[in-house]
C-alpha positions as CSV (number, residue, x, y, z in Angstrom):
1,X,73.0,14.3,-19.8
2,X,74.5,17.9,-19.7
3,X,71.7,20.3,-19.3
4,X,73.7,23.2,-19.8
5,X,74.9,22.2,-23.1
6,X,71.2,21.0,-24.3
7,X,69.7,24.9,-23.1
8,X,72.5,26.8,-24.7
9,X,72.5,24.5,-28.2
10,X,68.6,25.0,-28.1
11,X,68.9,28.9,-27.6
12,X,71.9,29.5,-29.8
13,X,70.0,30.1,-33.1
14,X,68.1,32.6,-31.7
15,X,71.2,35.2,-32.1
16,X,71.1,36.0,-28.0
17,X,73.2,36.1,-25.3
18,X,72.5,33.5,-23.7
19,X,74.2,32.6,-20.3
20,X,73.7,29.9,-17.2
21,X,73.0,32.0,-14.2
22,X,74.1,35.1,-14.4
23,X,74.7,37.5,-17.6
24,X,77.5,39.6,-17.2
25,X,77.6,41.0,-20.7
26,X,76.1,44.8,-22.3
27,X,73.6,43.1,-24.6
28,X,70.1,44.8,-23.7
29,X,68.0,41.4,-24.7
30,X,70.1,38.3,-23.3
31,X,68.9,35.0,-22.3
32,X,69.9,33.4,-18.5
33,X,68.8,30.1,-17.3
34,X,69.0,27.8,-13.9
35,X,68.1,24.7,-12.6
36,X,65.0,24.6,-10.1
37,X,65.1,20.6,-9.5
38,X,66.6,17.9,-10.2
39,X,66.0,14.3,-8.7
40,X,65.9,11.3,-9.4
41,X,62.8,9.2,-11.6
42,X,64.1,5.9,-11.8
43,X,66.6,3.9,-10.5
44,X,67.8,0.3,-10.8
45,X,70.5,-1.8,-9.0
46,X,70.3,1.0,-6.7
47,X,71.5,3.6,-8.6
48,X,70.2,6.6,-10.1
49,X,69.8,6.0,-13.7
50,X,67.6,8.7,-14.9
51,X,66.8,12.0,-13.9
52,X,64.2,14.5,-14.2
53,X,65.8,18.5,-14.2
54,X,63.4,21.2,-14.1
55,X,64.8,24.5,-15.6
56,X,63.9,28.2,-15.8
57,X,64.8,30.4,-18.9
58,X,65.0,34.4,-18.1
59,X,64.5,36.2,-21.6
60,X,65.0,39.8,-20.9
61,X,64.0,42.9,-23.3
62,X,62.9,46.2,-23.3
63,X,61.1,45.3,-26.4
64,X,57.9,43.5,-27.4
65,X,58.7,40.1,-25.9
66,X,56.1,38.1,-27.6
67,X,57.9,36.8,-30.4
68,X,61.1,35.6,-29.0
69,X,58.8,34.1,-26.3
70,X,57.5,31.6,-28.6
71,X,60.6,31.1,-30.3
72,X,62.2,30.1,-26.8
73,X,59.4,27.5,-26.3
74,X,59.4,25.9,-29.9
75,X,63.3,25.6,-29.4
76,X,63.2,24.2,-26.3
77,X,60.6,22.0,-27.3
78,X,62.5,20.8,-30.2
79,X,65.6,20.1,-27.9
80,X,63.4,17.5,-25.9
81,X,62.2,19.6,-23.1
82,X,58.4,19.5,-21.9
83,X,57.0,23.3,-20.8
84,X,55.7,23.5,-17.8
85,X,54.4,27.4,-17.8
86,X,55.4,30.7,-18.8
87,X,55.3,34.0,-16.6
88,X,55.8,37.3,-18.0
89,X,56.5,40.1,-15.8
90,X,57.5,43.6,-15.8
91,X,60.4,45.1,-14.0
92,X,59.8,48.7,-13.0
93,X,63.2,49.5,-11.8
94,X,65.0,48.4,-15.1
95,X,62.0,48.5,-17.5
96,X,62.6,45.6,-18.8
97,X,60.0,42.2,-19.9
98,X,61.2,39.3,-18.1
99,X,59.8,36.1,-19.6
100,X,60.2,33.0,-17.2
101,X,59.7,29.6,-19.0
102,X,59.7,26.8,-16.7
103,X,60.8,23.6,-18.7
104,X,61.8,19.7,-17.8
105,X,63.6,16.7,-19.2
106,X,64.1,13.3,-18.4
107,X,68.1,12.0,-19.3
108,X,70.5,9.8,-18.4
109,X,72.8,10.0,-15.0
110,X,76.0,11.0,-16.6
């Protein structure tokens, strides 16, 4: 399982940036994402042969971020991931919504 891949496929059709990490680009509503766990759920003839990765997504805007929100949930969801919770914050020093979706899947060990 390649996470990366899976998050940016997800995100693609909703015509962002969208970046692992770090977004290094001039866009002023971009997408950045990063794992927060990965381990281990079950293992057989002891090796690892499924995992469980925890991600965050970072949607940034100085817009209304309310419907790109949802949209980053329902394509995520629709990509096999399970949400776990949603923050939004606002970031006086940039003015800009920050969205945090915390999201997990279960895949094979590649």
């Amino acid at each position: 399982m390649n996470v990366n891949s899976k998050v940016i496929n997800a995100l693609s059709g909703l015509n962002l940036p969208v970046s692992a990490n770090v977004y290094n680009g001039t866009a002023t509503e971009y997408i950045t994402f990063n794992y927060a766990d990965e381990r281990p759920v079950v293992r057989a003839d002891d090796k690892d042969i499924l995992d469980e990765v925890t991600i965050q997504v970072h949607y940034f805007t100085k817009g209304n971020p309310s419907v790109k929100k949802k949209q980053i949930r329902d394509a995520l969801r629709d990509a096999e991931f399970t949400i776990q919770s949603v923050q939004e914050l606002f970031e006086s020093d940039t003015n800009y919504n920050h969205v945090v979706v915390y999201a997990w899947i279960e895949g094979a060990v590649d």
